[in-house]
Steps between C-alpha positions, in 0.01 A plus 500: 500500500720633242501853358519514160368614172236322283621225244498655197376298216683421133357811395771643788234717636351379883124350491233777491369367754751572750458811534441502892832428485607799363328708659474592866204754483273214368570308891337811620206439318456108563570534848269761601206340720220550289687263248707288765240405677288405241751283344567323855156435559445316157883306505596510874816623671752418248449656129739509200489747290625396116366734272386816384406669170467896459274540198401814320142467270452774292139581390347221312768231608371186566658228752311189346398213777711299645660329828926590532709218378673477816171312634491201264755292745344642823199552628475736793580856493349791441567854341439850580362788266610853574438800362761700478412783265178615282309194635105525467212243472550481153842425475528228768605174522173239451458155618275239470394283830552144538764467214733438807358136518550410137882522523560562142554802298214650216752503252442118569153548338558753237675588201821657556787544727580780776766646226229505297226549764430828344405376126278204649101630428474243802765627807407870425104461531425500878157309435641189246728498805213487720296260311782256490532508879132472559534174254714383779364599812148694474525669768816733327433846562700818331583744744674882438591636836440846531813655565755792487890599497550367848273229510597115540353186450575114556413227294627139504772458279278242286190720455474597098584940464519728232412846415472777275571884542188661395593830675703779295823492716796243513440265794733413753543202691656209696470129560680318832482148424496342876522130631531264803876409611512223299385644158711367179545758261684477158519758195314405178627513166171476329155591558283230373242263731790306541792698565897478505719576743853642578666219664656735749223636779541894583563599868221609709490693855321440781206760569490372832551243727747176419567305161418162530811263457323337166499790302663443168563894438814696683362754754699808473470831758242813396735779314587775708 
């Protein structure tokens, strides 16, 4: 495995989403057992972690529904919510069961894309969201996990999330985007139902175990 530092992109800055890369303190986190071993007993011995966002929500901000563009070319995986500061029940992360199965985004079914995710009456409204899923599977439930800073939870990298801060402090919190050893990731462009891609995949590191030897992305070591 090489050591390196994330691609950066034309912009000349690295992909947001390689953070873990960065940052050492963040291994800490993934790799403690009452994450690890979660993670292993969904994907198995051998993990790659590709991505993580650290998002701040002030009161009132609103994360309209949708599935990460990273998914539209792959379809196992999962991510991780964590709460990493001023996290309550009403500022969490919501999902919506069974969307995992439908393999395509909301934004596929709504007016709107995730730049504009915020401006769509449809993505921000957690019930039009709802409805539409229940259109295509009936058995769609919403669910809001009741959790605080600290907290984690695990949802299949398909399933449809959102949220919206309705508490009166800034919210803190990350996603680890996780996969099996043969996961193909690449960096979108755009944020449509239908995506584009950066030609050039970003590097990924091994959470545990071994890379498989048909892995399109470069594995490079944790940072130290």
């Amino acid at each position: 495995r090489a050591k390196v530092l994330p691609e950066r992109l034309e912009s000349g800055k690295p992909w947001f989403k390689s953070v873990h890369l960065l940052v050492p303190e963040l291994w800490e986190i993934a790799r403690h057992p009452a994450i690890l071993d979660r993670v292993r007993s969904i994907l198995g011995p051998d993990v790659v972690w590709w991505g993580t966002a650290i998002t701040r929500k002030g009161p009132g901000d609103i994360h309209g529904w949708h599935i990460d563009s990273e998914y539209t070319h792959h379809r196992d995986g999962l991510l991780l919510f964590l709460g990493l500061d001023n996290l309550t029940p009403e500022a969490a992360l919501k999902t919506i069961t069974r969307t995992h199965h439908l393999h395509c985004s909301p934004v596929a079914h709504a007016e709107g894309t995730w730049r504009g995710i915020e401006g769509s009456p449809t993505l921000s409204d957690e019930e039009k969201v709802l409805a539409i899923a229940q259109k295509l599977d009936a058995r769609a439930e919403l669910k809001s996990p009741k959790m605080f800073t600290g907290d984690f939870f695990i949802a299949h990298g398909h399933s449809w999330h959102g949220s919206k801060n309705r508490s009166d402090r800034i919210r803190t919190s990350a996603v680890f985007s996780f996969g099996p050893p043969d996961v193909d990731v690449q960096i979108p462009i755009s944020f449509t139902a239908d995506p584009v891609f950066y030609e050039k995949r970003p590097s990924c590191a091994m959470l545990c175990g071994t890379q498989s030897a048909t892995m399109l992305n470069p594995i490079v070591e944790p940072p130290t």
